[in-house]
C-alpha positions, -999 to 999 in steps of 0.1 A, spaced: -379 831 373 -358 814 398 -321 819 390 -314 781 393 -338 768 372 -330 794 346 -294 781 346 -309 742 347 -331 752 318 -305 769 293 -280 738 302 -305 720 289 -314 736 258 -271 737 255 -268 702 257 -299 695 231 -284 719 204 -251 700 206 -264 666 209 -284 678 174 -252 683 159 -237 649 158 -241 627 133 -235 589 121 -197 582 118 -205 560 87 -226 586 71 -201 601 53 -191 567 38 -226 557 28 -225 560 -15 -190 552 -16 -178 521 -32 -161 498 -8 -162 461 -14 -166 440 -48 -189 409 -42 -185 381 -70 -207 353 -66 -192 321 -69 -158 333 -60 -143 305 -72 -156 275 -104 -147 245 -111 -155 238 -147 -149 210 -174 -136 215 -207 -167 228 -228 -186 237 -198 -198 272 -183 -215 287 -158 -224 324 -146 -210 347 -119 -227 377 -100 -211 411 -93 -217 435 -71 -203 467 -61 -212 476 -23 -204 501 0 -201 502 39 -229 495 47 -236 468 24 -258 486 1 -253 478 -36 -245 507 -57 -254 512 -92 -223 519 -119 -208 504 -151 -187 469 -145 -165 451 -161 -150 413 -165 -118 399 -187 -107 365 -187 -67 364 -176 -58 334 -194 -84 338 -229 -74 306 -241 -85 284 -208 -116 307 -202 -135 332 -222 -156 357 -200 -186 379 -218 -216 399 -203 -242 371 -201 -267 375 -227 -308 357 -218 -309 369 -181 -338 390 -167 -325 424 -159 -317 435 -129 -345 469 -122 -322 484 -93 -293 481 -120 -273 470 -93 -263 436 -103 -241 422 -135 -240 389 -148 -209 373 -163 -209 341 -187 -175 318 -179 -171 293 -203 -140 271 -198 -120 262 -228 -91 243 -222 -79 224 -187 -63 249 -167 -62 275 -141 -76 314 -151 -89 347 -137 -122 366 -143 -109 399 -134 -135 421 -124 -133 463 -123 -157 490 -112 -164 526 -97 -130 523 -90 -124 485 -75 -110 455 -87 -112 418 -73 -112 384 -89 -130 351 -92 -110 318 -94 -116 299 -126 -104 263 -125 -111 241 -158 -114 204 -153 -103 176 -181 -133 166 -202 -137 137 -199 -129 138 -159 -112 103 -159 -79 93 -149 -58 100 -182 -25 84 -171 -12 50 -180 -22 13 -169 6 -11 -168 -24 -38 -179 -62 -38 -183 -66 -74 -176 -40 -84 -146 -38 -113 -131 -52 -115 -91 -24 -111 -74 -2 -91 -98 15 -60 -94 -8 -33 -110 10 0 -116 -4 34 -125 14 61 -141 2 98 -140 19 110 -173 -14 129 -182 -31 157 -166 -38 144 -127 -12 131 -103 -9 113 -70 -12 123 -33 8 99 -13 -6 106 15 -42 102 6 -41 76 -26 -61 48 -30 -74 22 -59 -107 6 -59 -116 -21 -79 -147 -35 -96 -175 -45 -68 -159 -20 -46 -130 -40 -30 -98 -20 -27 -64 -32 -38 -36 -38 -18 -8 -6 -19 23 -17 -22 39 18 -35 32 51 -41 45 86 -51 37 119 -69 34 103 -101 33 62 -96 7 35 -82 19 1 -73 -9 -19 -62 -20 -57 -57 -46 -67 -81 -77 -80 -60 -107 -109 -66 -130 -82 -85 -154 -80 -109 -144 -58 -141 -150 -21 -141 -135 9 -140 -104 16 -110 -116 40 -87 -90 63 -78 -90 88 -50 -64 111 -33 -59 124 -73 -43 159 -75 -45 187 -101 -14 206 -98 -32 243 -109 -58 235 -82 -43 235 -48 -58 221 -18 -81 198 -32 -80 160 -40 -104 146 -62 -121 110 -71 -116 100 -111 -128 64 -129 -99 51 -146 -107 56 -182 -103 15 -189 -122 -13 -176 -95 -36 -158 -105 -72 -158 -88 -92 -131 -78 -124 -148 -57 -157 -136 -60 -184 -108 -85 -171 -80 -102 -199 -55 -136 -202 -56 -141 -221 -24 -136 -260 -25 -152 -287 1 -128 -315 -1 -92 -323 -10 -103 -341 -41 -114 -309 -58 -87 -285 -44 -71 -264 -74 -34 -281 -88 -17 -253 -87 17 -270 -105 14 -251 -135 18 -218 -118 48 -230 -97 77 -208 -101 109 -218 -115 140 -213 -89 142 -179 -79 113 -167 -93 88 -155 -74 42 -170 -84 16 -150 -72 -16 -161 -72 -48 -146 -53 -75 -169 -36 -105 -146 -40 -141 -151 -23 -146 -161 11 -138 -202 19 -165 -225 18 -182 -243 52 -154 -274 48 -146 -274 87 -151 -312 89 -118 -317 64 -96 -291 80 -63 -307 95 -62 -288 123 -103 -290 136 -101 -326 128 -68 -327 148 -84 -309 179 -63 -279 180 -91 -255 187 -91 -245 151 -130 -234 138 -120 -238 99 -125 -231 73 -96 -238 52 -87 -239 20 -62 -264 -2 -39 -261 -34 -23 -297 -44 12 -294 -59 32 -321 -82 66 -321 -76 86 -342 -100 120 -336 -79 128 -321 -46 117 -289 -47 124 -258 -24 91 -236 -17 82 -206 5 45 -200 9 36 -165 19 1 -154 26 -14 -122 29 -52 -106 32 -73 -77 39 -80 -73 76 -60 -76 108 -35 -98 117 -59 -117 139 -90 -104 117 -89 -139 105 -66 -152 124 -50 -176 98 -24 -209 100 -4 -219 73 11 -253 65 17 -281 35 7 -316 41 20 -349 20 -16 -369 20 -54 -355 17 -65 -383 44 -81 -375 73 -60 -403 92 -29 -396 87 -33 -355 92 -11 -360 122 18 -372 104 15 -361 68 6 -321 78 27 -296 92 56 -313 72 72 -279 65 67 -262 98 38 -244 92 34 -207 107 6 -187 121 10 -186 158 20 -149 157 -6 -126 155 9 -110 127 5 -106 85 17 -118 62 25 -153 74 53 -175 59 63 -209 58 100 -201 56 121 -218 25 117 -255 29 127 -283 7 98 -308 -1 104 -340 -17 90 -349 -51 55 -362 -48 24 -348 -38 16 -320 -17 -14 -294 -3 -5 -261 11 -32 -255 30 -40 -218 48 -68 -226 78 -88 -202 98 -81 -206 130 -110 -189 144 -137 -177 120 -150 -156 147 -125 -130 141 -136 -129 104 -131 -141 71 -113 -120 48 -127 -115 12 -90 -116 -4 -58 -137 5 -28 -132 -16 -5 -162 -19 32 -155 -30 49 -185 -34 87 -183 -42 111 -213 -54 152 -212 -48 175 -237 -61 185 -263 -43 225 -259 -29 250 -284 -15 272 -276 15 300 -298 24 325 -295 52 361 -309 64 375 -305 100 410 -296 96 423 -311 119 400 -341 130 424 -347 160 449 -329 183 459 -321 216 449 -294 236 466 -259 222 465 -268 187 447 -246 166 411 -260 147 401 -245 117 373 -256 94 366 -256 54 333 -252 35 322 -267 3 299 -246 -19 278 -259 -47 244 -266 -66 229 -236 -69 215 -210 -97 235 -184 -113 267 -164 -90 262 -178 -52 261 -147 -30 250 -144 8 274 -155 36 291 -188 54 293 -184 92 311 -212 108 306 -220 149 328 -240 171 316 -249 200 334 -269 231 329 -301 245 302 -292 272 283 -279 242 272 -313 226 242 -301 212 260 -267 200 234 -247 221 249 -214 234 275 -189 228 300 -205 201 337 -206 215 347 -192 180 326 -174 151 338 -167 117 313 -157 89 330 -149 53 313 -133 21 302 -157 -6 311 -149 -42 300 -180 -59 303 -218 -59 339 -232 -42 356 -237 -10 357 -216 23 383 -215 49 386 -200 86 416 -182 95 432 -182 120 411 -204 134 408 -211 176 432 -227 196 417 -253 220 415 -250 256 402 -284 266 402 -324 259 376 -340 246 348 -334 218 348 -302 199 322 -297 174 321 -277 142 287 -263 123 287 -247 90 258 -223 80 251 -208 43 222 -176 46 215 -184 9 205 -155 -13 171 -145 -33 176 -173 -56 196 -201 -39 185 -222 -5 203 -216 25 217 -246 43 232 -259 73 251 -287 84 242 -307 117 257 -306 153 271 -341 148 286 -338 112 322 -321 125 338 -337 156 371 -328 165 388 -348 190 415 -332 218 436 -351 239 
């Protein structure tokens, strides 16, 4: 034989016998347990309920191996775990079949061991019934009220995810909200259970869940249903507040088609309507603010707001806007401001401006009444010459209760005659009730002629703020 295919040929035969040797580096692992599979790994049970787990002892390669297992329940009292009984039998004896019932509402542990390995499945038991089991501040609110939900039971709050629904699916308006505590604004709904979402379990972390309240809540109170004229408006006197108290009241449904009465279409301001009005009786001067709120953008309606003193047509353009109105802003909520209307009979009256934008299902109208104050002022002095020093005195009165809030007084020079502009001298001084306020030291004057003085009080939560005019305080230099 040729010498170099002898060597070729036994360098192959080498190379055959060693490759022959080696083997599958998982072989040696094949048989031995490696991995427990429970199937679900994790339940969510209600009190009273159960349901049934798989277990499996693999190894590498996945193959199920056959060998005695065993399940306890961690916490006994919040789950009970037992070899299921009724199940078709497993022929490969490869497979086990554990019964969870859940017991009481709580978190728990079925605790699996076997050919040497252990490994758990999550057991988390749900309240039976699964409904909200905290506290309702009132079952049968009035639209517009302050709703407020306590979580003294089981569940509590997610701030960051929270939200109540109410009957006919409209949601409420939050106001506040933390771990355990709802606020909300009671909607126009139809009664049913709340609908609460962004619920926590404490023993379950990283889930939120979606409970019924466990009473029916019945909105109650005023609510608009839509008028078409000024003659069947609601008279909202009865639920006027008394000063410094603060009404609300929610107008609930969407307006009716009563363009052709609005103030501001029939005035031509480019206004599409709808609106919708609320007479008042006032039997004395009365000071108001209207505040209205609603679901939907600031310009999604884009709503005005104003009071007029007579429902006719004709005389919109003198009787409406009496208070100012507001709406121009593209904002929410929109406010009237506090104004002072004179006894007699009034509208308030909130107008879409462009019903293009939308019409909002729910508008919440706060109205809140101050007491009407007095504010009186003396010059001291009403002449001099120039480099004399002016000071000026504020009488407090009228009122509710201790008078709080501030008096800022403004001087301004004789080239200021409508006091427009920087002041020449400022001085605001802390109220603490009904009585007279003084500057000190005062401003010494710089020039002849007509120096004007203007008192303002800020008011406070109960009490009207006032100012006196430009004209009321002239001081004369020579």
């Amino acid at each position: 034989m040729n010498s170099r295919v002898s060597v070729r040929l036994c360098a192959l035969a080498a190379a055959l016998v060693v490759g022959a040797c080696k083997s599958d580096p998982t072989a040696d692992l094949a048989g031995q347990p490696q991995t427990v599979l429970i199937n679900p790994g994790t339940l969510f049970l209600n009190e009273g309920d159960s349901a049934t787990v798989t277990v499996k002892i693999l190894d590498e390669a996945g193959t199920p191996l056959q060998g005695q297992v065993q399940a306890v329940s961690t916490a006994p009292t919040i789950a009970s775990v037992a070899l299921a009984t009724g199940v078709q039998p497993d022929p490969t004896r490869t497979t086990s079949v554990f019964r969870i019932t859940a017991l009481l509402r709580g978190p728990a542990y079925a605790r699996v061991t076997g050919l040497g390995l252990a490994d758990s499945a999550r057991i988390n038991v749900l309240p039976a019934p699964f409904v909200f089991d905290g506290t309702l501040s009132s079952a049968t609110p009035k639209g517009g009220d302050t709703l407020t939900l306590s979580a003294s039971g089981a569940f509590r709050f997610d701030p960051t995810a929270d939200t109540v629904t109410f009957g006919g699916g409209v949601a409420g308006t939050m106001i506040a909200n933390s771990a355990t505590q709802i606020k909300v604004l009671v909607p126009f709904s139809s009664a049913d259970s709340l609908h609460i979402a962004g619920t926590l379990l404490p023993y379950v972390p990283g889930k939120t869940f979606t409970v019924p309240s466990s009473q029916v809540v019945t909105q109650t109170g005023e609510f608009w249903a839509g008028d078409s004229s000024w003659q069947t408006a609601p008279n909202i006197t009865p639920i006027l507040p008394a000063p410094g108290d603060t009404s609300r009241m929610i107008i609930g449904t969407t307006p009716a088609a009563n363009s052709v009465v609005c103030p501001e279409v029939a005035l031509g301001f480019g206004s599409t309507g709808p609106c919708m009005m609320f007479e008042l009786v006032l039997p004395q001067d009365t000071v108001l603010n209207f505040k209205v709120d609603w679901t939907g953008g600031a310009l999604a309606p884009d709503v005005d707001i104003y009071a007029c003193s007579d429902s006719t047509v004709a005389n919109f353009g003198t009787a409406c806007f009496e208070d100012g109105g507001a709406g121009a802003t593209a904002s929410k909520p929109q406010a009237t401001g506090d104004h002072q209307y004179p006894a007699g009979t009034h509208w308030f009256v909130a107008e879409i401006f462009d019903s293009t934008s939308g019409v909002s299902p729910n508008y919440f109208v706060t109205i809140n009444a101050k007491a009407i104050t007095t504010l009186s002022t003396s010059a001291n002095p009403t002449t001099a010459v120039v480099g004399d020093t002016l000071n000026d005195s504020a009488t407090l009165g009228g009122g509710t209760g201790v008078l709080s809030g501030t008096i800022t007084f403004r001087l301004f020079t004789p080239s200021q005659a409508t006091c427009a502009g920087t002041p020449a001298y400022t001085q605001t001084v802390n109220v603490t009730g009904a009585g007279t306020y003084t500057t000190s030291p005062g401003f010494k004057s710089t020039a002849a002629g007509t120096w004007r003085w203007r008192a303002t009080y800020s008011g406070d939560a109960k009490n009207q703020g006032r100012s006196t005019a430009c004209s009321a305080e002239p001081v004369t230099v020579s």
